[in-house]
Each structure stands twice: as structure tokens, then as C-alpha cells.
PDB file with SEQRES, HELIX, SHEET and CRYST1 records, atoms N, CA, C and O in Angstrom:
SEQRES   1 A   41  UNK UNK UNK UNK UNK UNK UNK UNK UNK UNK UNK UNK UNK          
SEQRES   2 A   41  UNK UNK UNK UNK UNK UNK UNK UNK UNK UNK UNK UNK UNK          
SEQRES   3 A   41  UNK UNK UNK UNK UNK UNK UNK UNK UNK UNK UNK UNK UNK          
SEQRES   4 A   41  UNK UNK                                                      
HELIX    1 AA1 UNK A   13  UNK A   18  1                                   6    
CRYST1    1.000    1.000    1.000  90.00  90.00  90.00 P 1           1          
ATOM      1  N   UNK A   1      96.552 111.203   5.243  1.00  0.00           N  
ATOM      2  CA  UNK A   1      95.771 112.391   5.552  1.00  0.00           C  
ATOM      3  C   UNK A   1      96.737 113.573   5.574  1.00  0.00           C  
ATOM      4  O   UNK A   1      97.847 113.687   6.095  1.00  0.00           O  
ATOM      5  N   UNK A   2      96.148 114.245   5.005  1.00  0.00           N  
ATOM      6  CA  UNK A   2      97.340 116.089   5.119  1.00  0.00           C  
ATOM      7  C   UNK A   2      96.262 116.683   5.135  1.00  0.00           C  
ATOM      8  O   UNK A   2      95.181 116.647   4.547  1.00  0.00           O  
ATOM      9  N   UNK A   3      97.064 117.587   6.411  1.00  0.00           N  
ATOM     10  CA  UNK A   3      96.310 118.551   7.111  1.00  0.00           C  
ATOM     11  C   UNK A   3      94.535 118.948   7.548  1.00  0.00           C  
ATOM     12  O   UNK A   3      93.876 119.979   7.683  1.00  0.00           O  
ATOM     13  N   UNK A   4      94.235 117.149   7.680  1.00  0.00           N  
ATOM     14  CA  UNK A   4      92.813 117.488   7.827  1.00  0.00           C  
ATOM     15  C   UNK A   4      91.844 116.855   6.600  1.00  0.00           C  
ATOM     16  O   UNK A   4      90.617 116.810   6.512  1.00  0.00           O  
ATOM     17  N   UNK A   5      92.674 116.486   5.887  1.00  0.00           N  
ATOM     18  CA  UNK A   5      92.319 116.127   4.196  1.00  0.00           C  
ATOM     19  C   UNK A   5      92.889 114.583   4.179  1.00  0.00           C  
ATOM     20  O   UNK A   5      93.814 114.053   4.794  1.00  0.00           O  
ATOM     21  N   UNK A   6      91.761 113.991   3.028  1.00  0.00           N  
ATOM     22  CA  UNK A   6      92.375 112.457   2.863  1.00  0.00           C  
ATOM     23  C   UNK A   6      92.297 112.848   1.152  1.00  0.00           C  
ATOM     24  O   UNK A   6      91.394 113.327   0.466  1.00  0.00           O  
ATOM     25  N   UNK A   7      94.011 112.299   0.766  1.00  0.00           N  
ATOM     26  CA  UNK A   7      93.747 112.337  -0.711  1.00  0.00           C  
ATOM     27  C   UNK A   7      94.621 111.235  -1.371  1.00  0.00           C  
ATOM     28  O   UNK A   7      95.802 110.888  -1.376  1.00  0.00           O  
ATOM     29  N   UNK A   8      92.935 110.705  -2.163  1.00  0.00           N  
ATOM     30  CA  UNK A   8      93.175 109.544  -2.796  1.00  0.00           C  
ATOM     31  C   UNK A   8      93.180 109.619  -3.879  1.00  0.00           C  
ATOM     32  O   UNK A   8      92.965 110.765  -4.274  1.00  0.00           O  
ATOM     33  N   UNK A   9      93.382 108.665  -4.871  1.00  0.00           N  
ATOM     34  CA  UNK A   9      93.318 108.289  -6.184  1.00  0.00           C  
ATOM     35  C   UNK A   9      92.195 107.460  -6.929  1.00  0.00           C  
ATOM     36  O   UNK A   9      92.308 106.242  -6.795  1.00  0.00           O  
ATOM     37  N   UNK A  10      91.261 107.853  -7.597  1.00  0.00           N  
ATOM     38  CA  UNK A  10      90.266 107.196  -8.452  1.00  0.00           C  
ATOM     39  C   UNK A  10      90.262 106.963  -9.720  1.00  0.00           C  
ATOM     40  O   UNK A  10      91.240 107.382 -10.338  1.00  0.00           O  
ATOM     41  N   UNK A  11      89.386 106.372 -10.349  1.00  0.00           N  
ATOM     42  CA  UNK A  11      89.404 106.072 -11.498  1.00  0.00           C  
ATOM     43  C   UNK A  11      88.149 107.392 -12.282  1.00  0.00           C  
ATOM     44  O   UNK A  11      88.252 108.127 -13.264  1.00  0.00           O  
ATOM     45  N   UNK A  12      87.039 107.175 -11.259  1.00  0.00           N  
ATOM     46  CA  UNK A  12      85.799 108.116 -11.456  1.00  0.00           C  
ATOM     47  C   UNK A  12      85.312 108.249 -10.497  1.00  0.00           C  
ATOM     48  O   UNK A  12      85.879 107.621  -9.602  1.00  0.00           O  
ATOM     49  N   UNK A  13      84.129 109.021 -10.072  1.00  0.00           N  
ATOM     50  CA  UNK A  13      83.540 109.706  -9.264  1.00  0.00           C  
ATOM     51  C   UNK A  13      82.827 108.608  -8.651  1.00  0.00           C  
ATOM     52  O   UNK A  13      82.287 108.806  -7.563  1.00  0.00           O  
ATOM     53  N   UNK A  14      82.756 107.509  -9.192  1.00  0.00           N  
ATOM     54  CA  UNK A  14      81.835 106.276  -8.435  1.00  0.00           C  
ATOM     55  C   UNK A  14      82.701 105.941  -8.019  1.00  0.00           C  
ATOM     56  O   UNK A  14      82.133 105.448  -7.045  1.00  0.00           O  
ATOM     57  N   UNK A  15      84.204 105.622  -7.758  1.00  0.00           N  
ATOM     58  CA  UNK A  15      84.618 104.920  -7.258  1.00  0.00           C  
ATOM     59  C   UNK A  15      85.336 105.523  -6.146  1.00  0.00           C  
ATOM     60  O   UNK A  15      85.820 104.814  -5.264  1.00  0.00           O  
ATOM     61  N   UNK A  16      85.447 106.955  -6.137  1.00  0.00           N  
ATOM     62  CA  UNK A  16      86.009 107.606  -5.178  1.00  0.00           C  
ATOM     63  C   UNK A  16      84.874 108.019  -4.175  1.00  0.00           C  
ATOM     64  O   UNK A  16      85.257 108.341  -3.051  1.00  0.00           O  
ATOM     65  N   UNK A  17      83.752 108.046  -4.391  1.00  0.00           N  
ATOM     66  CA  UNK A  17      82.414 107.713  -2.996  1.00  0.00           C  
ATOM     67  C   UNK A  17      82.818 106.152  -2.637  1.00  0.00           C  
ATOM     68  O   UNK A  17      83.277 105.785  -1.555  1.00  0.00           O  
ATOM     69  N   UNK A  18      82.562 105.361  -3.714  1.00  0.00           N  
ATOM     70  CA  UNK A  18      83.255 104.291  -2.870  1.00  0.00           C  
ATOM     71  C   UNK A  18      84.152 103.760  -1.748  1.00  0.00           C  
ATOM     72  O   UNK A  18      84.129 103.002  -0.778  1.00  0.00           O  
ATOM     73  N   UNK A  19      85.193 104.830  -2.630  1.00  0.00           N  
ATOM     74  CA  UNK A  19      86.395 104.432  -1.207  1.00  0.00           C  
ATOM     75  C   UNK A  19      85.962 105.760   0.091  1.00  0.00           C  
ATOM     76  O   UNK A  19      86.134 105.820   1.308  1.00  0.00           O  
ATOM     77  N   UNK A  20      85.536 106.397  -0.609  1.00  0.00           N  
ATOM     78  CA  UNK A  20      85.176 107.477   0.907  1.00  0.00           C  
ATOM     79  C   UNK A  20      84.571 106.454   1.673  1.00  0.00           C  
ATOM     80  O   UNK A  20      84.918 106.414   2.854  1.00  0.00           O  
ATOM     81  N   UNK A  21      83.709 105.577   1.264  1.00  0.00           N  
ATOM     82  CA  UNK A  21      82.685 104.858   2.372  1.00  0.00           C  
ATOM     83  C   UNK A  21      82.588 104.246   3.504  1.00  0.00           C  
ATOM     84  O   UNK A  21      81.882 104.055   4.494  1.00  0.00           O  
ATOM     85  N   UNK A  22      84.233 103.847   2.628  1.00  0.00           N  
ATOM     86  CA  UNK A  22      85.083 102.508   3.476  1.00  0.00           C  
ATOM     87  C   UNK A  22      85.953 103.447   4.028  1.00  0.00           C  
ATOM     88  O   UNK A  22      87.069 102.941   4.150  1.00  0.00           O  
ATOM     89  N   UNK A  23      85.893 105.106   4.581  1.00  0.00           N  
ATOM     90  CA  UNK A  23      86.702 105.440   5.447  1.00  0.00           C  
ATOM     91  C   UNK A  23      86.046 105.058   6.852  1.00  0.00           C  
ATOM     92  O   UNK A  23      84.861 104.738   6.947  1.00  0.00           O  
ATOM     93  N   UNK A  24      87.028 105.128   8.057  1.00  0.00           N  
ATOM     94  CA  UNK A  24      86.863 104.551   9.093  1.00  0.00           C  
ATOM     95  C   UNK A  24      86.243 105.439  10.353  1.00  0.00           C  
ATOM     96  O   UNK A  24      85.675 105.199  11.418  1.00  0.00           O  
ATOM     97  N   UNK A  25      86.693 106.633   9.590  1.00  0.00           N  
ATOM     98  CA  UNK A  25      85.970 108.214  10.778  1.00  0.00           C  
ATOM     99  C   UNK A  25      84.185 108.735   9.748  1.00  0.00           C  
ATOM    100  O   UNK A  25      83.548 109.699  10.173  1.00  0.00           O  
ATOM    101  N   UNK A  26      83.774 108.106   8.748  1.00  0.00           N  
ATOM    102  CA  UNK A  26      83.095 107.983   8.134  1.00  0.00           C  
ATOM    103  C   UNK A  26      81.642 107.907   9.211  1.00  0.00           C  
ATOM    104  O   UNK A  26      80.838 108.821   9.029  1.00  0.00           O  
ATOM    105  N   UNK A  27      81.332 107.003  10.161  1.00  0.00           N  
ATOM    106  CA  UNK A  27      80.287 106.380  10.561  1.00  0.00           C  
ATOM    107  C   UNK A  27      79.691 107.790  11.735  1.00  0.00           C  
ATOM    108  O   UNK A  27      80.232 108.881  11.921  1.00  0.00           O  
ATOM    109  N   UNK A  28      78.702 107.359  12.220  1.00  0.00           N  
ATOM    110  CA  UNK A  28      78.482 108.140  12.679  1.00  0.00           C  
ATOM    111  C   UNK A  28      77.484 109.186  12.378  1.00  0.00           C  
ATOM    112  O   UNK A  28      77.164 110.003  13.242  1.00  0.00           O  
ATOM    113  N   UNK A  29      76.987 109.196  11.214  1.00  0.00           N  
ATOM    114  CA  UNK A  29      76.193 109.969  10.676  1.00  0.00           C  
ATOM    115  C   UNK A  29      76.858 110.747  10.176  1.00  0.00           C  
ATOM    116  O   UNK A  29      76.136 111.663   9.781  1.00  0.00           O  
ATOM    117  N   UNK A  30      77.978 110.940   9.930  1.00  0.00           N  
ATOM    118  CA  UNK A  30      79.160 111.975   9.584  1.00  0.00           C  
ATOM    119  C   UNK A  30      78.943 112.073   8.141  1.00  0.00           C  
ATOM    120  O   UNK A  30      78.241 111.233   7.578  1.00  0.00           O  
ATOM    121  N   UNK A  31      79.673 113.357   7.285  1.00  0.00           N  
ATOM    122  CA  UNK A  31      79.195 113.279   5.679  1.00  0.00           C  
ATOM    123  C   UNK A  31      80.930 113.749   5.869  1.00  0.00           C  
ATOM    124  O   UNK A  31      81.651 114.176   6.771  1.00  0.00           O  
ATOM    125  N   UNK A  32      81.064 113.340   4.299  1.00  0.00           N  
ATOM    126  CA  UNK A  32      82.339 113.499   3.423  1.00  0.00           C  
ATOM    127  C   UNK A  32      81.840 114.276   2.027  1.00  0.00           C  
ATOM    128  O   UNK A  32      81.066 113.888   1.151  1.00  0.00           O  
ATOM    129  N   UNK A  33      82.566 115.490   2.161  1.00  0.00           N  
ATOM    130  CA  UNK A  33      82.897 116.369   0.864  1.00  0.00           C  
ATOM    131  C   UNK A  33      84.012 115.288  -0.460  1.00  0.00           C  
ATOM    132  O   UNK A  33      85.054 114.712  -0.147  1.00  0.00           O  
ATOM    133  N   UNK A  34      83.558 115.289  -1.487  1.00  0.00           N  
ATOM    134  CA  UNK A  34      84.530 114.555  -2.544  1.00  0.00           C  
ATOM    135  C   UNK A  34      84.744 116.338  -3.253  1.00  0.00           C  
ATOM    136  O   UNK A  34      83.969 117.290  -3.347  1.00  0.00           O  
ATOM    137  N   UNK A  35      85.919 116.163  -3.566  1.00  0.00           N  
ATOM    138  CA  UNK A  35      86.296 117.357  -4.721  1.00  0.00           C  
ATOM    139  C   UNK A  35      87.607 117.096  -5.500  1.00  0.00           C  
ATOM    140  O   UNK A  35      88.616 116.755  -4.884  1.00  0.00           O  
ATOM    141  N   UNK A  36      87.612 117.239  -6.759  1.00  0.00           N  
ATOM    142  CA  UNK A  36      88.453 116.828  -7.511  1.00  0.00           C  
ATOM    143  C   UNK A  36      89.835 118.043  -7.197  1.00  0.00           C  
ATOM    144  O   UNK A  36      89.797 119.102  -6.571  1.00  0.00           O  
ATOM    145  N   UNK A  37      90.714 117.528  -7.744  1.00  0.00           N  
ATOM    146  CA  UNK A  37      91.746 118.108  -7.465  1.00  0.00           C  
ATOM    147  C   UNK A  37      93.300 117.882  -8.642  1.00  0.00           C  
ATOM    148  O   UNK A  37      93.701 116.771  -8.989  1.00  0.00           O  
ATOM    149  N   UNK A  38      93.939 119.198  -9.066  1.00  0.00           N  
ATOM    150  CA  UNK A  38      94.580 118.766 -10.175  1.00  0.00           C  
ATOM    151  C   UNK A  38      95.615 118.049  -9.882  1.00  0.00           C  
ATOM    152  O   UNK A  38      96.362 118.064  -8.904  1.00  0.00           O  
ATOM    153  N   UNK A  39      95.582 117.238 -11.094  1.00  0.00           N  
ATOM    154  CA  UNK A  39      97.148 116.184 -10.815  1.00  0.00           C  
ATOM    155  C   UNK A  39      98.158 116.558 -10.476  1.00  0.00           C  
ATOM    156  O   UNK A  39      98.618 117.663 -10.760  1.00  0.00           O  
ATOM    157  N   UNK A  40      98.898 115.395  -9.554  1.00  0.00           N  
ATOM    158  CA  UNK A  40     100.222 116.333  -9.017  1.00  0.00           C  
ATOM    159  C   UNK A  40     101.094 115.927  -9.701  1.00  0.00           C  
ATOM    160  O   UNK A  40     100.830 114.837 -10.207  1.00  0.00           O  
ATOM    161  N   UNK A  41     102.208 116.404  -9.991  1.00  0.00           N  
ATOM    162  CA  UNK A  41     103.814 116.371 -10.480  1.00  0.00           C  
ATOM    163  C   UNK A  41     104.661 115.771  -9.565  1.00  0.00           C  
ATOM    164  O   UNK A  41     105.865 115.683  -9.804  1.00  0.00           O  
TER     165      UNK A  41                                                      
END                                                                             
């Protein structure tokens, strides 16, 4: 997590809701923003 942010690595957009799902602060009725982001160096 940085600064408030979890950033992961996907293959596609299905699979990165995926892994959002299986986050653990997730439950709760809570929602997760996905947004792509450019590759890092």
C-alpha cells in the first residue's frame, strides 16, 4: 500500500476486480475504485 493506495499488477481489467475482491479492508459494504495507471520504470 502507498500512501493510501494498493498497487497491483494485472493481466486485464477482470482480473484486477478480481484481486481487489480478495482485498481484506474490502468487506463491509465498502467499494474499491480500479484505475489504470502508467507503467513504471
Amino acid at each position: 500500500m502507498i500512501g493510501g493506495y494498493y498497487v497491483i499488477t494485472a493481466d486485464s481489467d477482470a482480473q484486477a476486480e478480481a484481486i481487489a475482491c480478495e482485498c481484506p479492508h474490502q468487506g463491509g459494504g465498502r467499494w474499491i475504485e480500479l484505475r489504470k495507471i502508467d507503467a513504471m520504470a
